[in-house]
Every structure is written in structure tokens, then in C-alpha cells.
C-alpha positions in Angstrom: 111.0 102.3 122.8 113.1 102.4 126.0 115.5 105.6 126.3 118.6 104.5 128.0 121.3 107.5 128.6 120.2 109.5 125.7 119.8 106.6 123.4 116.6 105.3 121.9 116.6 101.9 121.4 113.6 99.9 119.7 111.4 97.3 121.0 111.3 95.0 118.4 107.7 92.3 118.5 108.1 88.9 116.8 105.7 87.2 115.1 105.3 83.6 115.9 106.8 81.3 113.2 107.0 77.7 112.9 110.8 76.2 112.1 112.2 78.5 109.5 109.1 78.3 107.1 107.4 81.6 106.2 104.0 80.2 105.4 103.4 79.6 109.2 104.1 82.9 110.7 101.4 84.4 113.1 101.4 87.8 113.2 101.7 89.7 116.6 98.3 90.8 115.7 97.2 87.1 115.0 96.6 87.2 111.2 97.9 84.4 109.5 98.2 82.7 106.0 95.0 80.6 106.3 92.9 83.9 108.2 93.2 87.4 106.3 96.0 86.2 104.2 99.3 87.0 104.6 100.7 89.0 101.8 104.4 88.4 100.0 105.8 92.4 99.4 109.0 93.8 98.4 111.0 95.8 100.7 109.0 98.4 101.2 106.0 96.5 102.1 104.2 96.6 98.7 102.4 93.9 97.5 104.3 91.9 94.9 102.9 90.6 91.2 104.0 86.7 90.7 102.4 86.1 87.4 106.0 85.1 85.7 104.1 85.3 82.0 101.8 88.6 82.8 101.8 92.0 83.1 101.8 93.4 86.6 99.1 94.7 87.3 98.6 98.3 88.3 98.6 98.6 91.7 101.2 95.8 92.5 104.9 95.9 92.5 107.3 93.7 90.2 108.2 90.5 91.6 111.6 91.3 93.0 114.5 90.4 90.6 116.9 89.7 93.4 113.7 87.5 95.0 114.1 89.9 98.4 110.5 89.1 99.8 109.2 90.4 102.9 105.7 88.9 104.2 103.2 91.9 105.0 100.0 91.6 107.1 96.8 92.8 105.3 95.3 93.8 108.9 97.9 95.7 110.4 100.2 96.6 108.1 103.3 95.1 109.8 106.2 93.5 107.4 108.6 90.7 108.0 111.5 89.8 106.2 111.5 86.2 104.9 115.1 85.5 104.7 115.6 85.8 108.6 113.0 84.1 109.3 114.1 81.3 106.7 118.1 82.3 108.1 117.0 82.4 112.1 113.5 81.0 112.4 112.5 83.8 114.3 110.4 86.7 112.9 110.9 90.2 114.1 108.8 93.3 112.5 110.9 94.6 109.9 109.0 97.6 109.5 105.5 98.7 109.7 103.2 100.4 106.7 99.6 102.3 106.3 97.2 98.9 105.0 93.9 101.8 105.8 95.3 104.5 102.6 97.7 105.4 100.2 99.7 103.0 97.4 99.6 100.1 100.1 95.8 99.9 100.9 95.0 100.5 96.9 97.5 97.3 96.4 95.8 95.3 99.1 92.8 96.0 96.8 94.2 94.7 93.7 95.9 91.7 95.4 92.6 90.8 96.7 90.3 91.0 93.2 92.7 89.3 91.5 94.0 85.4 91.0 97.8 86.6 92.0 
């Protein structure tokens, strides 16, 4: 953050993304799709059920109805937005979450055990 006349303003980092495609983003931490797995999440950076025909598990969101996904990284717990980066081909941190406790880190778990 840089605090210019009484004014914070935020120093957004940017994951590296190929083109406008989601599936290639490096995050600023260096994880990526084919390393520790990148995660699809809802808005607030919980991990998201896709199994159309099946229960969600417990632990895992709903798929989105309105199909707003954000991409979150396992390691560090920082969360894109995938229609920017499919809108602007750039990827900036959309916000950040707690991957070492709580309903995030328990969802991790779940995502991880199971074939979602």
C-alpha cells in the first residue's frame, strides 16, 4: 500500500497469464495448474463442487448458478477472477484467503480426496 495525501491506495500483484485463458495463470507465488493445482472457487474463494449429477459434497461450495468463478491458489491462498482475465488477459489478485485453517483449508481437503 502506498499512502498518498491521506489516501491509501493498493498495490495490486498479477499473476502471469497466457492470452485470456485461465488454465495458464502462474501465480505470483509460482503455483500453477499442472504444480499444486490451481483451484476454481466462487467469490469468496471457496472451492467449488462441479459434479452437475451429484451432491456437493460437504465442505465445497455449489457450483455458481450465475458461473462467476474465481481461480484460487491452494499454496497461498490468493484468488483471481476468471472473467478479467478471460475479459483483459491480465490477472490481478482479486482478494486473498486463509488456505492453513478455517472453511477454506477444510475445503482444500475435500477438493483434494475427492475426483471433483
Amino acid at each position: 500500500m502506498f499512502p498518498t495525501a491521506g489516501v491509501v491506495i493498493m498495490d495490486t500483484e498479477f499473476a502471469d497469464v497466457i492470452g485470456h485463458d485461465v488454465t495458464t495463470i502462474t501465480c505470483v507465488c509460482g503455483n500453477t495448474v499442472g504444480n499444486e493445482g490451481l483451484i476454481q472457487a466462487n467469490s469468496d474463494g471457496m472451492p467449488v463442487h462441479l459434479g452437475r449429477d451429484t451432491p456437493v459434497p460437504a465442505g465445497l461450495a455449489p457450483w455458481p448458478e450465475d458461473e462467476d468463478l474465481y481461480t484460487l491458489c491452494p499454496s497461498c491462498g490468493r484468488v483471481y477472477h476468471d472473467s478479467v482475465i478471460e475479459e483483459t488477459g491480465t490477472a490481478p489478485v482479486a482478494l486473498r484467503v486463509d488456505v492453513a485453517a478455517g472453511p477454506v483449508a477444510e475445503a482444500i481437503q475435500v477438493h483434494w480426496s475427492r475426483d471433483v
